[in-house]
mmCIF file of the C-alpha atoms, coordinates in Angstrom:
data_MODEL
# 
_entry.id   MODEL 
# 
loop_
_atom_site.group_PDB 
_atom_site.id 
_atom_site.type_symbol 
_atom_site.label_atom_id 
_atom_site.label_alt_id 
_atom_site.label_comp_id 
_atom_site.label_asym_id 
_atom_site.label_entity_id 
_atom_site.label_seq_id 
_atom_site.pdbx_PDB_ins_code 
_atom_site.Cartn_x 
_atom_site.Cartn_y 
_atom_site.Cartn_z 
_atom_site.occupancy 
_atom_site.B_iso_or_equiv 
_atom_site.pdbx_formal_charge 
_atom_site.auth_seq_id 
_atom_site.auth_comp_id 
_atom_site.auth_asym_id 
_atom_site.auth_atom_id 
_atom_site.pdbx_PDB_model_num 
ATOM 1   C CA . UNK A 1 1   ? 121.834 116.728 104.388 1.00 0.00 ? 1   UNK A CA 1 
ATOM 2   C CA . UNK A 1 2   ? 123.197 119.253 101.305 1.00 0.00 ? 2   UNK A CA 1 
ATOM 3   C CA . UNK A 1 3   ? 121.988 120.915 98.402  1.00 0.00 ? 3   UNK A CA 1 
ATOM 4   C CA . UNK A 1 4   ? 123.803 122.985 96.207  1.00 0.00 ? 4   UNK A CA 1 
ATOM 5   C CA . UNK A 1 5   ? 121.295 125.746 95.110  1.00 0.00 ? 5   UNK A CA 1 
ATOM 6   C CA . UNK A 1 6   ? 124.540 127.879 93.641  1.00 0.00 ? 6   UNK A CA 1 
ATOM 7   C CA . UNK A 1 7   ? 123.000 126.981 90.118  1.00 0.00 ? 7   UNK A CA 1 
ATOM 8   C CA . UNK A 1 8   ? 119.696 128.666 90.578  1.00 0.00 ? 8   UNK A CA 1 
ATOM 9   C CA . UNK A 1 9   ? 119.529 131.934 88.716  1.00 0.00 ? 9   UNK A CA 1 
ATOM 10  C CA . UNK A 1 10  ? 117.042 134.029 86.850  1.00 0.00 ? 10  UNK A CA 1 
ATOM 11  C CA . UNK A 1 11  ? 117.311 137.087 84.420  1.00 0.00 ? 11  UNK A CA 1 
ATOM 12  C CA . UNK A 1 12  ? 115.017 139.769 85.999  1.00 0.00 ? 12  UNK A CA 1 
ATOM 13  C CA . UNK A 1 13  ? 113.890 141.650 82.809  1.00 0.00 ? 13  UNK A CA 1 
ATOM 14  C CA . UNK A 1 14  ? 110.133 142.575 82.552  1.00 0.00 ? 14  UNK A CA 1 
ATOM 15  C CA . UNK A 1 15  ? 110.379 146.264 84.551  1.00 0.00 ? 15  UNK A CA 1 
ATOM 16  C CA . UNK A 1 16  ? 112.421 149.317 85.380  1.00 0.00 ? 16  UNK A CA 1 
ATOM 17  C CA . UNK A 1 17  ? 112.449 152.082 88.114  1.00 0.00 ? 17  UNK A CA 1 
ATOM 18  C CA . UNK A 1 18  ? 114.006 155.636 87.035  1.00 0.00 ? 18  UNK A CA 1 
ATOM 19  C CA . UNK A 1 19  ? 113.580 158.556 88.836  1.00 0.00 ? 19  UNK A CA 1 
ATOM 20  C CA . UNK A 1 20  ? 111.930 160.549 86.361  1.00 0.00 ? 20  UNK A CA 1 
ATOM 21  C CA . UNK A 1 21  ? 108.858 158.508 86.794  1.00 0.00 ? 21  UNK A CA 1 
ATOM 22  C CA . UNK A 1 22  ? 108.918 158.965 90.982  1.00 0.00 ? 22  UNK A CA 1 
ATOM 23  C CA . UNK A 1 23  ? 106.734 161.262 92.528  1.00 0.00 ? 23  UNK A CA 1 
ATOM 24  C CA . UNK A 1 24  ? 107.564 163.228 95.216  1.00 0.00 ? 24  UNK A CA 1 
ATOM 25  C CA . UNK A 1 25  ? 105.313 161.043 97.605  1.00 0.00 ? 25  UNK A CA 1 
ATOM 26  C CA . UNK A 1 26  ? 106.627 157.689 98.338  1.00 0.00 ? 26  UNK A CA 1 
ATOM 27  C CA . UNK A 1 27  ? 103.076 156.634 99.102  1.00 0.00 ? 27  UNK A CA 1 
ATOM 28  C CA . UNK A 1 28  ? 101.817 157.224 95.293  1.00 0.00 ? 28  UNK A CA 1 
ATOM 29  C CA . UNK A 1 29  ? 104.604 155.086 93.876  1.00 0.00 ? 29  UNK A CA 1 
ATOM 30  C CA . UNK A 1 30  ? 103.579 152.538 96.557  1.00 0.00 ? 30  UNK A CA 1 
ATOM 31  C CA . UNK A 1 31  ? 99.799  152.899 95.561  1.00 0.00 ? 31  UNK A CA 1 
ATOM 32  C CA . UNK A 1 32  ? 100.599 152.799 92.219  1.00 0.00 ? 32  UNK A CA 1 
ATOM 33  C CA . UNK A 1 33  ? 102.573 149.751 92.450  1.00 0.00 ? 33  UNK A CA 1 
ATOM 34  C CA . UNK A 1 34  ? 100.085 148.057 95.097  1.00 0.00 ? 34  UNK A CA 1 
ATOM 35  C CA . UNK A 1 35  ? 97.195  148.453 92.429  1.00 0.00 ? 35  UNK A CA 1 
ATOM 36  C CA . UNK A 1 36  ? 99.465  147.214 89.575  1.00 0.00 ? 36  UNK A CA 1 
ATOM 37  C CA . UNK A 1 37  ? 99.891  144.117 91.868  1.00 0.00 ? 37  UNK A CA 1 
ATOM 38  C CA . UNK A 1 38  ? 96.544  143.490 92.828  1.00 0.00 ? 38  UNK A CA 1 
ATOM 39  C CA . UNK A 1 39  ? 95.259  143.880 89.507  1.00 0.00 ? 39  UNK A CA 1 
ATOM 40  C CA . UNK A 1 40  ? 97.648  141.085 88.054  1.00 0.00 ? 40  UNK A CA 1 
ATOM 41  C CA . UNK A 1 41  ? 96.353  137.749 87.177  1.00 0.00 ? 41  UNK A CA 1 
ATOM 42  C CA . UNK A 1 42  ? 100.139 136.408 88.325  1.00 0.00 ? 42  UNK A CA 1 
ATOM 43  C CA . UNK A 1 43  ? 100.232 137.435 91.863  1.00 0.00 ? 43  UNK A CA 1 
ATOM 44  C CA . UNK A 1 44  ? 98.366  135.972 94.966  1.00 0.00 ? 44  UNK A CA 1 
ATOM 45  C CA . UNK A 1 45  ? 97.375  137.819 98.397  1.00 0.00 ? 45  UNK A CA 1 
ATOM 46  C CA . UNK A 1 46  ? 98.792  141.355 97.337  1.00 0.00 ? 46  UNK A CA 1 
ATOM 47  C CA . UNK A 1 47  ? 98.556  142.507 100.508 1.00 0.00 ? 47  UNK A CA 1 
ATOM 48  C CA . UNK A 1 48  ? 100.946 139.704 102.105 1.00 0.00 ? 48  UNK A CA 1 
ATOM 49  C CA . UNK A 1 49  ? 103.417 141.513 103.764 1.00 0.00 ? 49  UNK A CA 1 
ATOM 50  C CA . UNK A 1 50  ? 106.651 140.553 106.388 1.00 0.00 ? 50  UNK A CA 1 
ATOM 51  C CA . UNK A 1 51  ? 106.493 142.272 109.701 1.00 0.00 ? 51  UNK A CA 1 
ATOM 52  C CA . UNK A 1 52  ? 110.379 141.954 111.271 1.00 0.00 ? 52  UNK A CA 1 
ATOM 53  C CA . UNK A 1 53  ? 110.142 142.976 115.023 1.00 0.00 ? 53  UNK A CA 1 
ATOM 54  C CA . UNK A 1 54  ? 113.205 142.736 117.637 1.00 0.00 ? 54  UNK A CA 1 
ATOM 55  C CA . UNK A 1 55  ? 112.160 139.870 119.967 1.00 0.00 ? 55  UNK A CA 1 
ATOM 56  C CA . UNK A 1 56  ? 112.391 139.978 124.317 1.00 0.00 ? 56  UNK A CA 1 
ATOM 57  C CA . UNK A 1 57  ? 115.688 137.531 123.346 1.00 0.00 ? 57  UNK A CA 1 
ATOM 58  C CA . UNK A 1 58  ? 117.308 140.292 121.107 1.00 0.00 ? 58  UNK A CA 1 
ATOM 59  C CA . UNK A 1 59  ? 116.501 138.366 117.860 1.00 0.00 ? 59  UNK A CA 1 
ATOM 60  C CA . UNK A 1 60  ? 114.821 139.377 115.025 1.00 0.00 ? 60  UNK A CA 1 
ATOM 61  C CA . UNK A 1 61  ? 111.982 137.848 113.910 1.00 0.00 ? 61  UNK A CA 1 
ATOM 62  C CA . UNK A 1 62  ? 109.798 137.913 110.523 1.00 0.00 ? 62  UNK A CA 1 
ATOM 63  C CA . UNK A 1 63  ? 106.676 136.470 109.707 1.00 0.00 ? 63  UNK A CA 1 
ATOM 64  C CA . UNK A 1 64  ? 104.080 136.862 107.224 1.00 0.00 ? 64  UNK A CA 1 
ATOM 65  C CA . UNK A 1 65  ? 100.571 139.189 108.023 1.00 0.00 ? 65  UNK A CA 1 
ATOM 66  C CA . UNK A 1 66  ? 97.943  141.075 105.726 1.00 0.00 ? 66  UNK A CA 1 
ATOM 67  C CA . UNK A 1 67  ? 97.935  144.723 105.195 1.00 0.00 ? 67  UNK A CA 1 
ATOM 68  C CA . UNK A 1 68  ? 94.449  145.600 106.324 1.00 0.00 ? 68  UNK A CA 1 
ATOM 69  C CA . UNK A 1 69  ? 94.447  149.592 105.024 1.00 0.00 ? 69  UNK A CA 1 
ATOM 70  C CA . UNK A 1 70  ? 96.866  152.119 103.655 1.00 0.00 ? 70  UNK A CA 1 
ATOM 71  C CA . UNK A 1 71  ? 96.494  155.330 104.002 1.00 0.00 ? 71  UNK A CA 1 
ATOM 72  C CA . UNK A 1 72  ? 98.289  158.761 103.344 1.00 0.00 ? 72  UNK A CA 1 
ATOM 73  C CA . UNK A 1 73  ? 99.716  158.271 107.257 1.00 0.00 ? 73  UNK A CA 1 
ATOM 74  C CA . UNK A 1 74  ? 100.676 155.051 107.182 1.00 0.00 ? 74  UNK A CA 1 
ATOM 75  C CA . UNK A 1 75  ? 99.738  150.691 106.990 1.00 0.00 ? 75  UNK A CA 1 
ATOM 76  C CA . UNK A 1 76  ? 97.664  148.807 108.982 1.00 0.00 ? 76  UNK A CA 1 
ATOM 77  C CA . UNK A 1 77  ? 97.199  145.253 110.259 1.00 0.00 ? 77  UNK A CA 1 
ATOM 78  C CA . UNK A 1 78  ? 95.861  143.157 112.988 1.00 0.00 ? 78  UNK A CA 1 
ATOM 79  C CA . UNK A 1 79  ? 96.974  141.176 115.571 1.00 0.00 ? 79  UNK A CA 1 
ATOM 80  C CA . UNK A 1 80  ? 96.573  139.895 119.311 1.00 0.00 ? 80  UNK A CA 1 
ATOM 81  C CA . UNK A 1 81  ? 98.115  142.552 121.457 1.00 0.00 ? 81  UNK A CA 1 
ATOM 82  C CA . UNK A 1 82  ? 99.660  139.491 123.588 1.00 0.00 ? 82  UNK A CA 1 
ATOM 83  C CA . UNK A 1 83  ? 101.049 137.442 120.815 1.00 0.00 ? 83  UNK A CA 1 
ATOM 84  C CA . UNK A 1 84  ? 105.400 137.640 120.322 1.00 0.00 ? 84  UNK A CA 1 
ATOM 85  C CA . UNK A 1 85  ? 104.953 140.257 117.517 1.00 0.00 ? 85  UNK A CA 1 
ATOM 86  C CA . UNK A 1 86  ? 102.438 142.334 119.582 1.00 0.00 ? 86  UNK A CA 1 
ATOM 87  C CA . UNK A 1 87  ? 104.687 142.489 122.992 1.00 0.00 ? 87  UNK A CA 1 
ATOM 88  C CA . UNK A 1 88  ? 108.049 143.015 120.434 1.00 0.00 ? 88  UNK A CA 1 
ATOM 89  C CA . UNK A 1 89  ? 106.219 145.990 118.916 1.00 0.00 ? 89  UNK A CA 1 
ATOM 90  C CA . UNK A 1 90  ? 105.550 147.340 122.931 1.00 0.00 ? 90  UNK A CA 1 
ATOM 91  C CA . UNK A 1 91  ? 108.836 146.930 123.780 1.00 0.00 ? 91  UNK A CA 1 
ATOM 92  C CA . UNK A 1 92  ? 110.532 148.115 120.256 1.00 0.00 ? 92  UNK A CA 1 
ATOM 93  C CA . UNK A 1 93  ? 108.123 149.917 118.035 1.00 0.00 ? 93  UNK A CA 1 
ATOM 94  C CA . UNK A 1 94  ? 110.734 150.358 115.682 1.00 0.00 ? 94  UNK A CA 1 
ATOM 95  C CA . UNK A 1 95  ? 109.925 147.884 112.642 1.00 0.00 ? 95  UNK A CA 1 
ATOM 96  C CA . UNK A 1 96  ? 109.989 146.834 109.000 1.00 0.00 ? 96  UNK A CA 1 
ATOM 97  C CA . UNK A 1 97  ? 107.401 145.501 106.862 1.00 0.00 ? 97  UNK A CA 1 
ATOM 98  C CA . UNK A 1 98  ? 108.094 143.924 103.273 1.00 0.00 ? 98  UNK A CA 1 
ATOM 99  C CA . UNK A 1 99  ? 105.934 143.143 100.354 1.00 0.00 ? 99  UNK A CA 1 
ATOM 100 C CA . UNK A 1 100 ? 107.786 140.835 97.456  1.00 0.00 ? 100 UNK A CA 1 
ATOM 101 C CA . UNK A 1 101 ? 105.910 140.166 94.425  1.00 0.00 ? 101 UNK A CA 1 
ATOM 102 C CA . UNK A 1 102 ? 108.269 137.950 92.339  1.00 0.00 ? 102 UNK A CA 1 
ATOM 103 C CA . UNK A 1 103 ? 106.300 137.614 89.078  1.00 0.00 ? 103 UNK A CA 1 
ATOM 104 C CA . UNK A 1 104 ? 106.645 141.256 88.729  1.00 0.00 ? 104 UNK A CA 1 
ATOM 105 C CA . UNK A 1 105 ? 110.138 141.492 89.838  1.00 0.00 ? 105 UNK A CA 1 
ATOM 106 C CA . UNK A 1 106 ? 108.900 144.029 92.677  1.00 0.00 ? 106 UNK A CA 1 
ATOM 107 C CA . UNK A 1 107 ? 109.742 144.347 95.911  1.00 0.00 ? 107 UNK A CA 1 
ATOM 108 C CA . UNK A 1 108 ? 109.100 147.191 98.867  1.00 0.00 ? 108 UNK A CA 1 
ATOM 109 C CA . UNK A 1 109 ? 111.070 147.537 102.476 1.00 0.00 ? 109 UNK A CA 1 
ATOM 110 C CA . UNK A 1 110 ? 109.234 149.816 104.836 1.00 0.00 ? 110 UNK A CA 1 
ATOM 111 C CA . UNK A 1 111 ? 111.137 151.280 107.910 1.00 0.00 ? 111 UNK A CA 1 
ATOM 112 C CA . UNK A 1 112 ? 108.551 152.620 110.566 1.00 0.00 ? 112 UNK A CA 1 
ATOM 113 C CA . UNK A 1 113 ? 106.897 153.100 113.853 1.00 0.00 ? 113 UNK A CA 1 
ATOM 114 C CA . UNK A 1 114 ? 104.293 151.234 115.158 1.00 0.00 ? 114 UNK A CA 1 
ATOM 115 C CA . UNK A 1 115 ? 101.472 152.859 117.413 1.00 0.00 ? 115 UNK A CA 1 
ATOM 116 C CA . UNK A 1 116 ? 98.367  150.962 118.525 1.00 0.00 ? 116 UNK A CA 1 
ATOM 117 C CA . UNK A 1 117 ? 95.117  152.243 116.119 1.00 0.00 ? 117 UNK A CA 1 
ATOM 118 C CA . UNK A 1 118 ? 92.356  154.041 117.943 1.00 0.00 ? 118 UNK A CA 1 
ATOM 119 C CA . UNK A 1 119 ? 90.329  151.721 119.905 1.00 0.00 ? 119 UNK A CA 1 
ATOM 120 C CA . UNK A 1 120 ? 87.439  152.827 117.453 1.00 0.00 ? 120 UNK A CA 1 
ATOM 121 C CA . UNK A 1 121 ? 89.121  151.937 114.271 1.00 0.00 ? 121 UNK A CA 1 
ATOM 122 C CA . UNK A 1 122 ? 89.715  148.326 116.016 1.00 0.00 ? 122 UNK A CA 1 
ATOM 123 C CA . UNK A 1 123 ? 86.132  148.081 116.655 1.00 0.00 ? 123 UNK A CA 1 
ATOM 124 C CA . UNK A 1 124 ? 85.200  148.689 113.206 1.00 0.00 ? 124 UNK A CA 1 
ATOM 125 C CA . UNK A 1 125 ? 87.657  146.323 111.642 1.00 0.00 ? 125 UNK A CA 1 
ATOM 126 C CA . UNK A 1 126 ? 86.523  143.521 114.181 1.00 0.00 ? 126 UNK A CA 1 
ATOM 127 C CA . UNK A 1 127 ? 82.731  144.386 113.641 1.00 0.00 ? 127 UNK A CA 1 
ATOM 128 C CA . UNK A 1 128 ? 83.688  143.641 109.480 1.00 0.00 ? 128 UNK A CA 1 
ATOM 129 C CA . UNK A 1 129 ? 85.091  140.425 110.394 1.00 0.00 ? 129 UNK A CA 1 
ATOM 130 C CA . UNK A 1 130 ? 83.109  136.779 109.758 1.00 0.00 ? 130 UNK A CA 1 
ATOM 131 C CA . UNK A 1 131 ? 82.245  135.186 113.234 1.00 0.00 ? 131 UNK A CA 1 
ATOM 132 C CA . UNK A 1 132 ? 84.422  132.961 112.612 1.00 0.00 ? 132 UNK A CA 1 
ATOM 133 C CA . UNK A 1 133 ? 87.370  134.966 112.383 1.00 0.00 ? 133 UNK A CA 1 
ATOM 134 C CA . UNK A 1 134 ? 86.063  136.822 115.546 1.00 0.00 ? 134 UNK A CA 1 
ATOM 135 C CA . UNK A 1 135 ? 85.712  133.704 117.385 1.00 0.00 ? 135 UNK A CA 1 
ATOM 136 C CA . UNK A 1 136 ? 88.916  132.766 117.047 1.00 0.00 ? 136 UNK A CA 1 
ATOM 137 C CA . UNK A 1 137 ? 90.511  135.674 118.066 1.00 0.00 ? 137 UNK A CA 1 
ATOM 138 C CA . UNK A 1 138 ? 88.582  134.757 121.509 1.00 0.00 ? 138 UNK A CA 1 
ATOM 139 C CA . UNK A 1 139 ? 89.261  131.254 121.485 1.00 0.00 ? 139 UNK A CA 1 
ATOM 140 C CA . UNK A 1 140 ? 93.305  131.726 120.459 1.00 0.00 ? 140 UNK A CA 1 
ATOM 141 C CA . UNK A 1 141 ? 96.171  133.237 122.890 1.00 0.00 ? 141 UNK A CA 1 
ATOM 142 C CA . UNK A 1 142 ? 98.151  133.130 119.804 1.00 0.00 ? 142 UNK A CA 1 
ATOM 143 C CA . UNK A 1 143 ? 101.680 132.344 120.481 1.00 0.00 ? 143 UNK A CA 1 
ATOM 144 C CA . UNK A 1 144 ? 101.362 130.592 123.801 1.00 0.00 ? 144 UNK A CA 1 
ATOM 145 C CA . UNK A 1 145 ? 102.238 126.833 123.494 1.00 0.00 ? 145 UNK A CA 1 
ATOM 146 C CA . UNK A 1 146 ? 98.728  124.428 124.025 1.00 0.00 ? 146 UNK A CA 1 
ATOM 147 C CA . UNK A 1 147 ? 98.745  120.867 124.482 1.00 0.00 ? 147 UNK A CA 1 
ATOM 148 C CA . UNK A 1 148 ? 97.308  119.741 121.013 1.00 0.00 ? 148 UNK A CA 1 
ATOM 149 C CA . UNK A 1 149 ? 95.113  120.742 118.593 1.00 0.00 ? 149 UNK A CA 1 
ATOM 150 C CA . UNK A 1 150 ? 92.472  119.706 120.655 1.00 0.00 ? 150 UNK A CA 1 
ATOM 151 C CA . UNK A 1 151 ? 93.014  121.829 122.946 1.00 0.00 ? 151 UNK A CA 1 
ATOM 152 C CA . UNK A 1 152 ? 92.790  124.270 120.248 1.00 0.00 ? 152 UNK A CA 1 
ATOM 153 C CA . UNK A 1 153 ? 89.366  123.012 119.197 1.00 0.00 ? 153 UNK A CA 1 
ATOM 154 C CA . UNK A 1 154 ? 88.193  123.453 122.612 1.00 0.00 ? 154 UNK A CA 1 
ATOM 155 C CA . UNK A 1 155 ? 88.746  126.534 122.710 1.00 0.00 ? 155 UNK A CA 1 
ATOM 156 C CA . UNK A 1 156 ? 87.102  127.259 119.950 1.00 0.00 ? 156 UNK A CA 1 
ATOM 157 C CA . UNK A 1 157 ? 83.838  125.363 120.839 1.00 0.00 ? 157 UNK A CA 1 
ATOM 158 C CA . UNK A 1 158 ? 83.761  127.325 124.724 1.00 0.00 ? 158 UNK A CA 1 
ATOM 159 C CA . UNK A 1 159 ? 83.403  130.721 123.005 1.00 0.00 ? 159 UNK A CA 1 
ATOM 160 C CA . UNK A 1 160 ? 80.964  129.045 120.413 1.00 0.00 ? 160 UNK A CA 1 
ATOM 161 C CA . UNK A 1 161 ? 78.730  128.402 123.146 1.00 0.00 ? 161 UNK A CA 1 
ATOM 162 C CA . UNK A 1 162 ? 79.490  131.686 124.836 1.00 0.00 ? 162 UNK A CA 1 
ATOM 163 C CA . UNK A 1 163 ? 78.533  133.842 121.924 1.00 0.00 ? 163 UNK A CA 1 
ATOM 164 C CA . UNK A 1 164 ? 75.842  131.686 120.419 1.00 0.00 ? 164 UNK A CA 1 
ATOM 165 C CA . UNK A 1 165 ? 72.738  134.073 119.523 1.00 0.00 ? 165 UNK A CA 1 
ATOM 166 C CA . UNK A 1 166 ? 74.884  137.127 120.714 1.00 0.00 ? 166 UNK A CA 1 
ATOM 167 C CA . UNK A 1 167 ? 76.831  139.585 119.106 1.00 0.00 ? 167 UNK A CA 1 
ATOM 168 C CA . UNK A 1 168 ? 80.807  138.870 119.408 1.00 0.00 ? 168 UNK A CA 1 
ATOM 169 C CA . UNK A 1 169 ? 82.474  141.699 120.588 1.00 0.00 ? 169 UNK A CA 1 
ATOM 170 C CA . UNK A 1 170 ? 86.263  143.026 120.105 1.00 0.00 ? 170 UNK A CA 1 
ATOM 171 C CA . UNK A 1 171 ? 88.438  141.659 122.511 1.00 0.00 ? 171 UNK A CA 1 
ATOM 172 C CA . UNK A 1 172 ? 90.565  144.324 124.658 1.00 0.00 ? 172 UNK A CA 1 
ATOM 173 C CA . UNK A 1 173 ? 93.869  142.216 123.892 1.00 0.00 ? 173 UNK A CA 1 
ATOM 174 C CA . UNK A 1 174 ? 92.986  142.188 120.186 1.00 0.00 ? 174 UNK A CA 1 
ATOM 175 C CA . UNK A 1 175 ? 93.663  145.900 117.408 1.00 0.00 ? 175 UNK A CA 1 
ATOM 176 C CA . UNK A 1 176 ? 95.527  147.154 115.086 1.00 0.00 ? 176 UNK A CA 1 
ATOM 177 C CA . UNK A 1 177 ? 98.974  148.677 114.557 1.00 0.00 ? 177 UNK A CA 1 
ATOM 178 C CA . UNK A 1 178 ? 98.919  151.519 112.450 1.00 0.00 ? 178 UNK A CA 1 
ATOM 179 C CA . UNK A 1 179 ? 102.875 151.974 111.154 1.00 0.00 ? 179 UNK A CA 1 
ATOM 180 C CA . UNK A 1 180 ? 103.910 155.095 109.747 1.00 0.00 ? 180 UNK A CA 1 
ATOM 181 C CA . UNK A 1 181 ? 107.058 154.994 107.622 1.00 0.00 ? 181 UNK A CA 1 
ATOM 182 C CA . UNK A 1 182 ? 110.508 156.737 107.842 1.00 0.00 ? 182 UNK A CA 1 
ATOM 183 C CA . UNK A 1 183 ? 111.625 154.956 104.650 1.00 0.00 ? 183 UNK A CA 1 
ATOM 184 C CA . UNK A 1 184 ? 110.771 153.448 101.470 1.00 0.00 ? 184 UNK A CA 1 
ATOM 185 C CA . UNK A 1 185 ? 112.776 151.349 99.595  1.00 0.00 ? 185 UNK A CA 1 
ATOM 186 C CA . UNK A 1 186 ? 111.540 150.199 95.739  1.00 0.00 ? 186 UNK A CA 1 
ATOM 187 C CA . UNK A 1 187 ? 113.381 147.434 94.350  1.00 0.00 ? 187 UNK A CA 1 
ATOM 188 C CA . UNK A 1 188 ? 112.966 146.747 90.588  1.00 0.00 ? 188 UNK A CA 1 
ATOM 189 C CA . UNK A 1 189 ? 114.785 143.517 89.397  1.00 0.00 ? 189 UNK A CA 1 
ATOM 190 C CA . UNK A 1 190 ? 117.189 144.620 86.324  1.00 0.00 ? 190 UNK A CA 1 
ATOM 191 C CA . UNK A 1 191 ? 118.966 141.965 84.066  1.00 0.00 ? 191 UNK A CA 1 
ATOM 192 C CA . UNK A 1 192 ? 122.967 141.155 85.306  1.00 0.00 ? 192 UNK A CA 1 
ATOM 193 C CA . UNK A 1 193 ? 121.578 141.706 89.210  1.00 0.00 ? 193 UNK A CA 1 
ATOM 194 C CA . UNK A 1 194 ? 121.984 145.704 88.338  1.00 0.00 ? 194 UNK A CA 1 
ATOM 195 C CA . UNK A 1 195 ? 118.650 146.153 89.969  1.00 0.00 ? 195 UNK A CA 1 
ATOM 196 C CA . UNK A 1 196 ? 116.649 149.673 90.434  1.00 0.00 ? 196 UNK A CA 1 
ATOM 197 C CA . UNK A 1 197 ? 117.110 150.849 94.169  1.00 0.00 ? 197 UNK A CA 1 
ATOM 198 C CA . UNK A 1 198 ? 115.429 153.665 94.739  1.00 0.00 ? 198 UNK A CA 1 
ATOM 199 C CA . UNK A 1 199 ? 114.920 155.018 98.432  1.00 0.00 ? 199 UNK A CA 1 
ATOM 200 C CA . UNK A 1 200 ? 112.772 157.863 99.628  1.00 0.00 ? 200 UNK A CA 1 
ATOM 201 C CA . UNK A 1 201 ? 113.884 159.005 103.826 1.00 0.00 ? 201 UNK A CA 1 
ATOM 202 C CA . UNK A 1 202 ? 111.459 161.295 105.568 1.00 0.00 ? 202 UNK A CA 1 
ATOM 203 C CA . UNK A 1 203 ? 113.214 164.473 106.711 1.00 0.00 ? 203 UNK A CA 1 
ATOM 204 C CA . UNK A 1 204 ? 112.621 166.836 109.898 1.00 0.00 ? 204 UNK A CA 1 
ATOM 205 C CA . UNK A 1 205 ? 110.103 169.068 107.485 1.00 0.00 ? 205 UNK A CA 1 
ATOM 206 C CA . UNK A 1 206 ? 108.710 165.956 106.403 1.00 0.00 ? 206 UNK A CA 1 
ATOM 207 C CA . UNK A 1 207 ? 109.463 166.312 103.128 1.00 0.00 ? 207 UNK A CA 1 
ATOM 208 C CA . UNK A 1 208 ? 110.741 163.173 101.409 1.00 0.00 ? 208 UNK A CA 1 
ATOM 209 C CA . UNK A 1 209 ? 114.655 162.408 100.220 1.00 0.00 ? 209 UNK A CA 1 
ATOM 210 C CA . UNK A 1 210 ? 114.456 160.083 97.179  1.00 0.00 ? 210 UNK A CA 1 
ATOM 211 C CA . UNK A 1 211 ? 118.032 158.578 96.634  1.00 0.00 ? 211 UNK A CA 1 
ATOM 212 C CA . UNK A 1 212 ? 119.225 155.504 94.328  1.00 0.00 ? 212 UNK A CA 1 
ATOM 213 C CA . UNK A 1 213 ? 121.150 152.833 95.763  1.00 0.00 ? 213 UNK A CA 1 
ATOM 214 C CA . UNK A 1 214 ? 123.727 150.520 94.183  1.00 0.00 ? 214 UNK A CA 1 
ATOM 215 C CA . UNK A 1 215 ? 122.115 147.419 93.886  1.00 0.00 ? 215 UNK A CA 1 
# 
């Protein structure tokens, strides 16, 4: 099985990132961009994002999650402290995060570290959360190979029957990550693949370094 894909190109045309118009803040431009995004008709799930971890095997590994909060300190998401991603981030709490919105030609590489939220903050989120979603946090030891969906489905029913009539509480194994950045890469698509790279680096006084990159 082959396909040639050398063919596929596109013009990126529609935007373009000088430093005049950065603020000294990396987290403005990303809150100004973020709120451009979400307020577009052309993009889906704004707050889609790539979380890239180092793995127990030494390998990287991305997948896609949803930014749950940002905040002058950092991003937030969820997860299941036991899942691949959460035991990666206790072992290596060194990680990247990625939003790509094509239809605006925009995309954003975060460097950070990762720190467990306050067991508080968790509670709150979970307390937000439809019973359904709660439920299957319970009913889910996400990443641990089951038998079938069935088995899946089971799950699901037990802790139906557990919690029916009660309130569903926050399990232990079950939080958020809050990741505060180091870096901040914005990447503006610019016609003849001379895209805008333009990096901010936090620095010992945490002040912010804002350098462009060849593209």
């Amino acid at each position: 099985m082959a396909k040639d894909l050398s063919n596929y190109r596109k013009s990126y045309e529609k935007e373009e990132l000088l430093e005049s118009n950065c603020p000294e803040n990396p987290m403005e431009l990303f809150q100004k961009w973020f709120i451009n995004a979400d307020n577009s008709e052309v993009v889906e799930e704004t707050n889609a994002m790539t979380v890239a971890t180092i793995g127990k095997d030494g390998f990287p590994k991305s997948r896609v999650v949803l930014l749950k909060k940002y905040t002058w300190e950092g991003f937030i998401f969820y997860t299941n402290y036991n899942s691949e991603k959460g035991k990666a981030i206790e072992d290596n709490n060194h990680i990247c995060i990625s939003f790509f919105w094509p239809a605006l030609e925009q995309q954003i590489i975060i460097k950070g570290v990762a720190e467990k939220l306050a067991e508080n903050l968790s509670d709150g989120y979970f307390e937000s959360r439809p019973d359904g979603s709660k439920l299957g946090a319970w009913a889910s030891e996400q990443s641990k190979v089951v038998s079938s969906r069935e088995e899946l489905d089971e799950n699901l029913k037990t802790f139906e029957q557990k919690f029916d009539g009660k309130e569903i509480p926050r399990p232990k194994h079950w939080g958020g990550f809050l990741i505060k950045p180091i870096s901040l890469e914005f990447w503006q698509g610019r016609p003849n693949r001379m895209h805008d790279r333009i990096k901010y680096s936090l620095q010992e006084d945490f002040s912010w370094k804002l350098e462009r990159l060849a593209p």
